[in-house]
N, C-alpha and C positions, 0 to 999 in steps of 0.2 A: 456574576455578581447581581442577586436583585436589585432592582431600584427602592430606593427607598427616599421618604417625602425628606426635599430641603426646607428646612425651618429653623435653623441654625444662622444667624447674622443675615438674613434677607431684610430689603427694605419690606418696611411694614406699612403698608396700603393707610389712608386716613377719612375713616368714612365722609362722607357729604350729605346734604341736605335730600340729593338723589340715589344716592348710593347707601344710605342708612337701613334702610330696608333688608338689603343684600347680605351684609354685615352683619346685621343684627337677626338673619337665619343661618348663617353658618356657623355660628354659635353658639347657638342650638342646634347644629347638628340636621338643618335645613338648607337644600339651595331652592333660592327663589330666582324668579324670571316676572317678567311682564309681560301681559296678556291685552289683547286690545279686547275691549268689551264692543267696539262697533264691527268689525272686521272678522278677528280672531285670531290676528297672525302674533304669532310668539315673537319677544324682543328682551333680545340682551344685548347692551347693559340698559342698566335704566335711561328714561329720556320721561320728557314732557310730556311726546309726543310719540303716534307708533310711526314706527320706519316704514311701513308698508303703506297706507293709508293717508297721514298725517293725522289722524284723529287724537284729541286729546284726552281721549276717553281709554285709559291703562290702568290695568289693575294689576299688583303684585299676586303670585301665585304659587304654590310650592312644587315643584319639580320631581318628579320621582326617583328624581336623579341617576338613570338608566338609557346609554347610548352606543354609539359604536366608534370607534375612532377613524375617524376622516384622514388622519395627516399627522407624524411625526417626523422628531430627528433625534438621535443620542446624539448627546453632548459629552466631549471627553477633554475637551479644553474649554473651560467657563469664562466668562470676562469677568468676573472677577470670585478673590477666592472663597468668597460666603457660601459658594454653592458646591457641593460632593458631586465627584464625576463618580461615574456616569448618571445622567440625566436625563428625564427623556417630555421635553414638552412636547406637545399633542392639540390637536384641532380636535375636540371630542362634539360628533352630534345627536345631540339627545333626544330623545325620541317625543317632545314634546317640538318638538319643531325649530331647534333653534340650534348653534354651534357657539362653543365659547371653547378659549385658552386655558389649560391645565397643562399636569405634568403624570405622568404614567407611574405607577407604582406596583409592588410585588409582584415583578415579573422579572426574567431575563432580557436586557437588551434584543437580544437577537428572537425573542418568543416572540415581539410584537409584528402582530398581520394588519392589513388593512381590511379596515370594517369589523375587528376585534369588540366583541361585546366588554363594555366596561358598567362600573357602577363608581359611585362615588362614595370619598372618606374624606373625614374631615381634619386636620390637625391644625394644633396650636402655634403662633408665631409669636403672640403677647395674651395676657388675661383678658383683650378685645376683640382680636382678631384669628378667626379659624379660616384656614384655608382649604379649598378645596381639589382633594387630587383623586384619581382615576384609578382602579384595580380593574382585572380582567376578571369576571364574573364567574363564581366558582372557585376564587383563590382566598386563602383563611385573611381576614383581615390581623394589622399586625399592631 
């Protein structure tokens, strides 16, 4: 069974005053991250300030959205029923330096390796918010 993106009854995230940035690139079909202009070290999720450093000096950045996967699990009993089994969230780290939580698409459960080249796609949840899921690199987007 491919996986394919949940977007069906999920809670639907509410952007913020830090988080607005985020949001309003994957909606266009963007992921962004935060970059320290003193240091340089990549930071997701947004903050004031960078986690490396503490500098308040962060700038939004667009991502090329191209990484490897760190860490999954299939899901085949969900907490609740909004979500289609199988599932497969994922630690994806993207090769701008930073790791963040998504979920694995077009692939078979059992295809997934660790350190699996992925890239990102984006699908809708409401007319505000896209969300951001993972393919292995090389597979037809869907």
């Amino acid at each position: 069974m491919i996986l394919a993106p949940n977007v069906g009854g999920v809670p639907v995230p509410v952007p913020g005053p830090l988080s607005g940035p985020y949001w309003d690139g994957t909606r266009s079909g963007e992921l962004r991250y935060q970059r320290c202009t003193d240091c340089g070290a990549a930071n997701f999720g947004p903050g004031l300030r960078c986690s490396a450093c503490r500098s308040a000096s962060v700038a939004w950045t667009a991502s090329a959205g191209v990484g490897r996967v760190y860490s999954w699990t299939v899901v085949w009993r969900p907490q609740t029923p909004a979500f289609d089994v199988p599932y497969a969230p994922a630690i994806i780290r993207l090769d701008e330096g930073y790791d963040m939580v998504s979920a694995l698409i077009g692939c078979e459960p059992d295809e997934i390796v660790d350190d699996m080249a992925v890239t990102v796609e984006f699908h809708a949840v409401s007319e505000e918010i896209w969300l951001p899921f993972f393919r292995p690199i090389g597979r037809t987007q869907s």
